[in-house]
C-alpha positions as CSV (number, residue, x, y, z in Angstrom):
1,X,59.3,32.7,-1.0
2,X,57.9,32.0,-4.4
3,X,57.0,34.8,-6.9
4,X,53.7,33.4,-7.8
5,X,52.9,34.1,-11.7
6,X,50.1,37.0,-12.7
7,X,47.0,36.3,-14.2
8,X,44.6,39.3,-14.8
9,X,40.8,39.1,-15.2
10,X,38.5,41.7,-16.3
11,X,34.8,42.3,-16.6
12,X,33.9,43.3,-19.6
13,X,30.3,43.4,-21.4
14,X,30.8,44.5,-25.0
15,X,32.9,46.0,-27.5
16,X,32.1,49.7,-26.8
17,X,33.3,52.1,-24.8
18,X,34.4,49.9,-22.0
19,X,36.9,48.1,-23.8
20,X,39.4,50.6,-22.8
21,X,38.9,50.7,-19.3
22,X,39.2,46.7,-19.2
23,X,42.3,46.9,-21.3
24,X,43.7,49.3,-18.7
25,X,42.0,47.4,-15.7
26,X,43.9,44.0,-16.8
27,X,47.1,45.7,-17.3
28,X,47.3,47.7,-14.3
29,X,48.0,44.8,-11.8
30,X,50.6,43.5,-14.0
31,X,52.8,46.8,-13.7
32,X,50.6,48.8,-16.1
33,X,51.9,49.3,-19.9
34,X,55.5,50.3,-18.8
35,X,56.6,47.1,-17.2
36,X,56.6,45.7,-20.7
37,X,57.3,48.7,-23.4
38,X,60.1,51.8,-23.2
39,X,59.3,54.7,-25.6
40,X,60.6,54.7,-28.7
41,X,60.2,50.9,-29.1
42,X,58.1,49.0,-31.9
43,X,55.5,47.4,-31.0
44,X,54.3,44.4,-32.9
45,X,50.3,43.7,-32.0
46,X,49.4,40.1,-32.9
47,X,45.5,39.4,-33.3
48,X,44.1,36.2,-34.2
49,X,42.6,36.5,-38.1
50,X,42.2,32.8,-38.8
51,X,39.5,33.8,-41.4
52,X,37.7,36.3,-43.5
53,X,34.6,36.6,-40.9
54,X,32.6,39.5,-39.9
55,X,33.9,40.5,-36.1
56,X,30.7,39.5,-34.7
57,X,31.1,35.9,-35.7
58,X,33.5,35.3,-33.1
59,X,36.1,34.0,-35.6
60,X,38.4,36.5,-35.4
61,X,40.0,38.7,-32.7
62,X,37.2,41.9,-32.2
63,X,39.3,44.9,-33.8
64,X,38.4,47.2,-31.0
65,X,40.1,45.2,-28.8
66,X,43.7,45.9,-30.6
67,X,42.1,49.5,-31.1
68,X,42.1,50.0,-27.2
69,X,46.1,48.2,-27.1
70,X,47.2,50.5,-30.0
71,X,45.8,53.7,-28.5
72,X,47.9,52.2,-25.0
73,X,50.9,51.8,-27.0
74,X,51.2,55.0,-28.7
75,X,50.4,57.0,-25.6
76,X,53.5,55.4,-24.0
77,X,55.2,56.4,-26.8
78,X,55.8,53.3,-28.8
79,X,55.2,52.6,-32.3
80,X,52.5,50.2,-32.7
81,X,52.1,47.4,-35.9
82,X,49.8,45.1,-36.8
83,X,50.5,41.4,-38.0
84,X,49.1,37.9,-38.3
85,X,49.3,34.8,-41.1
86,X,45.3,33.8,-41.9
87,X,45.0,30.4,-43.3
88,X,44.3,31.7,-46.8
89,X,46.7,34.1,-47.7
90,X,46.0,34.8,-51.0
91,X,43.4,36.8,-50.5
92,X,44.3,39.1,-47.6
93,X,42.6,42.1,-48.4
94,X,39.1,40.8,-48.9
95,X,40.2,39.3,-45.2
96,X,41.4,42.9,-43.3
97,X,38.5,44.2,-44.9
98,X,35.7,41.4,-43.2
99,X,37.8,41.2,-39.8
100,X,37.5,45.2,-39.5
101,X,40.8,45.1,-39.8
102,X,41.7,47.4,-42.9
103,X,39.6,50.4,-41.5
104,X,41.0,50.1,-38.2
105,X,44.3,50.3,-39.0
106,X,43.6,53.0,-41.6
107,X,41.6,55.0,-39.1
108,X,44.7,54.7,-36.6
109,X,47.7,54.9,-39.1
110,X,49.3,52.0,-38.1
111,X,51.1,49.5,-40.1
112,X,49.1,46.2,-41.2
113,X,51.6,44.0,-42.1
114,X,51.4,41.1,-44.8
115,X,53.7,38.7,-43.5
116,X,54.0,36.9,-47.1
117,X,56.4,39.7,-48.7
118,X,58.1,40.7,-44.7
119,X,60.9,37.2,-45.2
120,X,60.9,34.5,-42.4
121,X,63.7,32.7,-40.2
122,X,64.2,29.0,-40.3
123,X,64.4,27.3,-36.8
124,X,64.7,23.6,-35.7
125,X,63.7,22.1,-32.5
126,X,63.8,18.8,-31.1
127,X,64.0,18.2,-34.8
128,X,60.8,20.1,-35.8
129,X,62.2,22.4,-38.7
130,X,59.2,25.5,-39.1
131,X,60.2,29.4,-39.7
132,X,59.1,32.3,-38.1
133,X,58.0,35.7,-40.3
134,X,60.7,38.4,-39.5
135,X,58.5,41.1,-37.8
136,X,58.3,39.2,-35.0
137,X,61.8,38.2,-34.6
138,X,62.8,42.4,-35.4
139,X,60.0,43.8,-33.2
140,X,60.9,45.5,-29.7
141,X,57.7,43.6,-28.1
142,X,55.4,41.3,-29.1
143,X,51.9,41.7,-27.8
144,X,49.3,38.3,-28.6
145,X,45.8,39.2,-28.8
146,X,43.8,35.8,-29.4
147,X,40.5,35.2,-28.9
148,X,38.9,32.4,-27.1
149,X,37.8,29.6,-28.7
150,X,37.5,25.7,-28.9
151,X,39.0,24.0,-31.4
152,X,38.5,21.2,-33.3
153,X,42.2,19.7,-33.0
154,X,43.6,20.8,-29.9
155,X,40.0,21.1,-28.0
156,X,41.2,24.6,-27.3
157,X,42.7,27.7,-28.5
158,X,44.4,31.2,-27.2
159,X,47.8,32.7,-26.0
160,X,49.8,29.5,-27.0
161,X,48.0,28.3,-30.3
162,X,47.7,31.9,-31.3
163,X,51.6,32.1,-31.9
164,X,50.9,29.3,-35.0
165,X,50.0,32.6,-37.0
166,X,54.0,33.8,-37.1
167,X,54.7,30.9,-39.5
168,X,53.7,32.3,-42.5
169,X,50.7,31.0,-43.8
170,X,52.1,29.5,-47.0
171,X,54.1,27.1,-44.9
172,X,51.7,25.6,-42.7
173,X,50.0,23.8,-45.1
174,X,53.3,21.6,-45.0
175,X,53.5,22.2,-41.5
176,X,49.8,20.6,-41.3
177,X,50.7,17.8,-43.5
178,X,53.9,17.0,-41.3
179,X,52.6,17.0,-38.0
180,X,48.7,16.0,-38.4
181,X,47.7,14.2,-35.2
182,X,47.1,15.9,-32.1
183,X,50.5,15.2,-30.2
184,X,52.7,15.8,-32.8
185,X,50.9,19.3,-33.7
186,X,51.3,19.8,-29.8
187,X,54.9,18.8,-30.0
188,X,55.3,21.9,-33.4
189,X,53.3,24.3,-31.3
190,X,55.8,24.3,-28.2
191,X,58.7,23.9,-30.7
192,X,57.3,27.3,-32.7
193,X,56.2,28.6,-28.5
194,X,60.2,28.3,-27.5
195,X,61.5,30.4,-30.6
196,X,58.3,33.4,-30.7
197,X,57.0,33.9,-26.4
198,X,55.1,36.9,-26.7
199,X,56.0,39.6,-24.3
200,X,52.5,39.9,-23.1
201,X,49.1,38.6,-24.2
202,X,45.7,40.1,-23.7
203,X,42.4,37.8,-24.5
204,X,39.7,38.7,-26.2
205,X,36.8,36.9,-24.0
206,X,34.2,39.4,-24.4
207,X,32.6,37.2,-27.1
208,X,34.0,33.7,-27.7
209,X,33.2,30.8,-30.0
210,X,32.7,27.3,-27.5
211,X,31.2,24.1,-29.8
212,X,33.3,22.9,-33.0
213,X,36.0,25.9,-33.2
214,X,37.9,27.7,-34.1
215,X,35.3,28.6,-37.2
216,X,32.7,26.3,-36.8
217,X,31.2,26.7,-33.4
218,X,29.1,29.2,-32.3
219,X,29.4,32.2,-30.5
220,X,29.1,32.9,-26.8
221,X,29.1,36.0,-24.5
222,X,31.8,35.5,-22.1
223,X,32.2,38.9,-20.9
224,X,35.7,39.7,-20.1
225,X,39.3,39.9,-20.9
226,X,42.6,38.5,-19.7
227,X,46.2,39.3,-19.4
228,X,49.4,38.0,-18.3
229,X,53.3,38.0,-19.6
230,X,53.1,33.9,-19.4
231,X,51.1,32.9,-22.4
232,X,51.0,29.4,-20.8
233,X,49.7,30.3,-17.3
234,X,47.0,32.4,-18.8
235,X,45.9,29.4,-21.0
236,X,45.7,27.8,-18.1
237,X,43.4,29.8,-15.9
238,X,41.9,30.3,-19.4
239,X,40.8,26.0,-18.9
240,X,40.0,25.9,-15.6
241,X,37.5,29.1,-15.7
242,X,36.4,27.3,-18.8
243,X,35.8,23.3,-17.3
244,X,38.5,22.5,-20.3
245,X,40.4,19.3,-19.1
246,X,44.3,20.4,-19.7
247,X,45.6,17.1,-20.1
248,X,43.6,16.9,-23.3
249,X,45.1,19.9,-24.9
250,X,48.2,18.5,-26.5
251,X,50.4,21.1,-26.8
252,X,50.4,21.9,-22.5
253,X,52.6,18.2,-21.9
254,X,55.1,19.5,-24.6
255,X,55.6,22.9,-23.2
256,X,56.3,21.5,-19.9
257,X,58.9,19.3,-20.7
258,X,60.7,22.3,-22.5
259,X,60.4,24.8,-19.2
260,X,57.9,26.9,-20.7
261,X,55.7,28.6,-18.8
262,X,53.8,28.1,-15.5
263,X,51.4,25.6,-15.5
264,X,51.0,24.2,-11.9
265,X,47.7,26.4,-11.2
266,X,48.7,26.9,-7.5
267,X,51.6,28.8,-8.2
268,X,49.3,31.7,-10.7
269,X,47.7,34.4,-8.9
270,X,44.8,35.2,-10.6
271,X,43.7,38.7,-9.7
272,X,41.5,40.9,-10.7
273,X,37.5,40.4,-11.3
274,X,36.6,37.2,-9.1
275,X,36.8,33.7,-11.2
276,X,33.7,33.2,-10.2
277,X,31.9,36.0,-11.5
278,X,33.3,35.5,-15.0
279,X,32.8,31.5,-15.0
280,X,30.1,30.7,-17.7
281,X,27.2,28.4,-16.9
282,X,28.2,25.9,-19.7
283,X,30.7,26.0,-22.5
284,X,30.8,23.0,-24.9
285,X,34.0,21.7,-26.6
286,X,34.4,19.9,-29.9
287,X,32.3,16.5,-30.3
288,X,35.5,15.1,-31.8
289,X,37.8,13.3,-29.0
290,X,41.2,11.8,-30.8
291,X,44.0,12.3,-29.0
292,X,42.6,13.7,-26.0
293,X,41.4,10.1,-24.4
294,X,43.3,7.3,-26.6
295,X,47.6,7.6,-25.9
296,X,49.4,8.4,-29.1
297,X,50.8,4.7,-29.4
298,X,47.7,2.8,-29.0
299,X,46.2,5.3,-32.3
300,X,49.3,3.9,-34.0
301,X,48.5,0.5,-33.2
302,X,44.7,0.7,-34.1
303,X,45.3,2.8,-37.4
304,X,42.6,2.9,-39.4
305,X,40.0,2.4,-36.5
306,X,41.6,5.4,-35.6
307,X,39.9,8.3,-37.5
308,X,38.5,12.1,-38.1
309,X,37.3,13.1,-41.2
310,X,35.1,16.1,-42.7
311,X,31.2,15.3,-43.4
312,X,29.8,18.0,-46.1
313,X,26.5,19.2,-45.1
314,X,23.2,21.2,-46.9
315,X,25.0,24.0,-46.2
316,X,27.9,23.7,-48.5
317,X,27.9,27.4,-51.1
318,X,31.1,25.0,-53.3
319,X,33.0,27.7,-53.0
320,X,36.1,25.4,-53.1
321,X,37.8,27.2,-50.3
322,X,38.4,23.9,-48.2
323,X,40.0,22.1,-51.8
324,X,42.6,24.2,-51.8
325,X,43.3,24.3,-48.0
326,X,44.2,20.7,-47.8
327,X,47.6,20.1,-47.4
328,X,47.3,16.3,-48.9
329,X,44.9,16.7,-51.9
330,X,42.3,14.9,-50.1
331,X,39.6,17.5,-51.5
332,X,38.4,17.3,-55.4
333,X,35.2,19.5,-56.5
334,X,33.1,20.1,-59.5
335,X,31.3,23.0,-60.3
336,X,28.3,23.5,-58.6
337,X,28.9,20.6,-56.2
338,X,30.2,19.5,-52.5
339,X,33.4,18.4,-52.6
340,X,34.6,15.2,-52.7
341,X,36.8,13.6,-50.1
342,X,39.3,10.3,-50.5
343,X,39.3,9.2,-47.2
344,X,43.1,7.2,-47.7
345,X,44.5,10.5,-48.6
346,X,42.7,12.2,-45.5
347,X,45.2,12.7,-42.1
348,X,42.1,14.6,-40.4
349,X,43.9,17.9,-39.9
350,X,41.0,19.7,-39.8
351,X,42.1,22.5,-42.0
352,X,39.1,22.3,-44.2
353,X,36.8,22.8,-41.3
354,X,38.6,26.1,-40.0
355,X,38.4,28.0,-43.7
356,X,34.5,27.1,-44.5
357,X,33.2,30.3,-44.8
358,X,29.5,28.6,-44.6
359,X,30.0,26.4,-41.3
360,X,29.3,23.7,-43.6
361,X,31.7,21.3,-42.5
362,X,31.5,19.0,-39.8
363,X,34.0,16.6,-38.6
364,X,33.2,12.8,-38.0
365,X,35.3,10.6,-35.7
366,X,35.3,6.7,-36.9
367,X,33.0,3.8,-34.9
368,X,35.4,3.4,-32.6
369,X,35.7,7.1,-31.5
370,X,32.5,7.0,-31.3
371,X,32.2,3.6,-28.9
372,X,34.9,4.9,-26.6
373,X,33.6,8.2,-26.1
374,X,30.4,7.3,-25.2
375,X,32.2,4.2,-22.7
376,X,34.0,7.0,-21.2
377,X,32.6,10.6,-21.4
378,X,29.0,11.6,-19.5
């Protein structure tokens, strides 16, 4: 008989009190805490903090989330810490402080790591060379706490994408420039997946972003969390409760062909709250469609008819935040205006779109995009 794979589903309604209980509720089918932490062990909590946002934006993983985990952690008598690689890294404490993430950690003494100064290990797979920050190679257990979201790039984002924040974030901007397109991010995501599998992940649905994520979209009440020890099988159910077409997310091909993770949906046993009564009425994904309806060799073939690139709108504050995320120098500003892009140097990484702190990016797909999308999408 096959041991079918666990995935948990919980009701809950908002970040208050409840939190707890559906922390607990999603755990318990799964073994409860202690079938995945001994006391004495350290704990290594891993939120997503993409960006300095307020928790209410959605952005970020909601700190009382990881407030319910630690508080779990300790009482089993672990020693809980808190880690993640933003985007922008130089200014972490203006972003601990936005997230909630500072006072949380202050108010429950636990370590917030800054992965920068904590040394990283090289790896290479399939010849994808990346390195992975130490405290996640040291820690005991590794718990992933992302947050639901589209995403602009890989149409969606949560228990797999969130293990791209244990590269330290000084690296991925040649990470980015490396592997640009759709597949081959998908092929570094299951690369960096085989060396980092978290030893359980719990989802922040309460409040997710749907729309042009991960920073751009806009929020939506979701209502409930998720758990499972396969980050890939929770993805997922994730999709399917979602109406997100799997075969468009690129990592989920690359992950397969490495043996990692279950994602044949009829051998996961989703327990817990009823799918149905957690299912959203409509959740929209990213406008922008490369590499989830064109195969990677025919975008080689049609090159530049091939294309996504940022569109600066009205609400742009030139902050310059976006100019010095791009990992190609496609970006130039003056004061007091919107930046500038050189659409030769652009490879459509989105990276400027996830740091706007204004939402005034938006991403436009070429012509041809455009005509096939409209041939073959309702």
């Amino acid at each position: 008989m096959t041991v079918q794979t666990k995935v948990v589903l919980a009701r809950c309604e908002g970040y208050g009190a409840g939190v707890q209980e559906a922390v607990e509720q999603v755990l318990a089918p799964l073994g409860g805490i202690g079938a995945f932490i001994k006391p004495g062990q350290s704990v290594l909590i891993k939120p997503n903090l993409l960006t300095a946002r307020e928790p209410e934006k959605a952005v970020t993983t909601h700190p009382e989330v990881v407030r319910a985990i630690i508080r779990i952690v300790r009482k089993q008598g672990a020693e809980p810490s808190v880690a993640d690689s933003p985007s922008n890294v130089t200014r972490l404490e203006e972003l601990w402080t936005r997230t909630g993430f500072r006072a949380l950690c202050d108010q429950e003494e636990v370590p917030l790591l800054n992965l920068e100064k904590e040394g990283s290990t090289p790896f290479t797979v399939n010849g994808i060379s990346f390195s992975v920050a130490q405290p996640f190679l040291k820690a005991d257990v590794v718990i992933n706490v992302p947050k639901v979201k589209t995403h602009v790039l890989t149409i969606f984002t949560g228990a797999v994408k969130n293990m791209y924040g244990t590269v330290p974030g000084f690296q991925k901007t040649a990470l980015h420039k490396a592997y640009p397109t759709p597949p081959q991010f998908g092929d570094l995501m299951a690369a960096i997946f085989s060396k980092v599998k978290p030893t359980l992940s719990i989802v922040d649905g309460i409040v997710g972003m749907d729309g042009d994520g991960p920073s751009g979209g806009d929020p939506v009440k979701l209502g409930f969390l998720a758990a499972s020890a396969d980050a890939v099988a929770l993805d997922h159910v994730l999709c399917s409760l979602l109406g997100i077409d799997v075969h468009g997310v690129p990592y989920f091909k690359p992950l397969r062909d490495l043996g990692l993770g279950e994602s044949d949906l009829t051998l996961i046993d989703v327990l817990g709250t009823p799918v149905a009564e957690v299912t959203p009425k409509s959740f929209r994904v990213p406008g922008t469609m490369r590499g989830r309806l064109i195969p990677g060799w025919l975008v080689r073939i049609l090159g530049p008819l091939v294309w996504i690139r940022p569109y600066f709108t009205d609400r742009c504050v030139s902050c310059g935040v976006c100019v010095r995320s791009c990992p190609v120098d496609a970006l130039t500003i003056a004061p007091k205006q919107k930046p500038v892009l050189s659409p030769q140097r652009c490879i459509g990484c989105c990276c400027c779109h996830e740091v706007c702190p204004a939402k005034a990016i938006m991403m436009n797909q070429s012509p041809f995009l455009n005509f096939v999308r409209k041939g073959r999408l309702p």
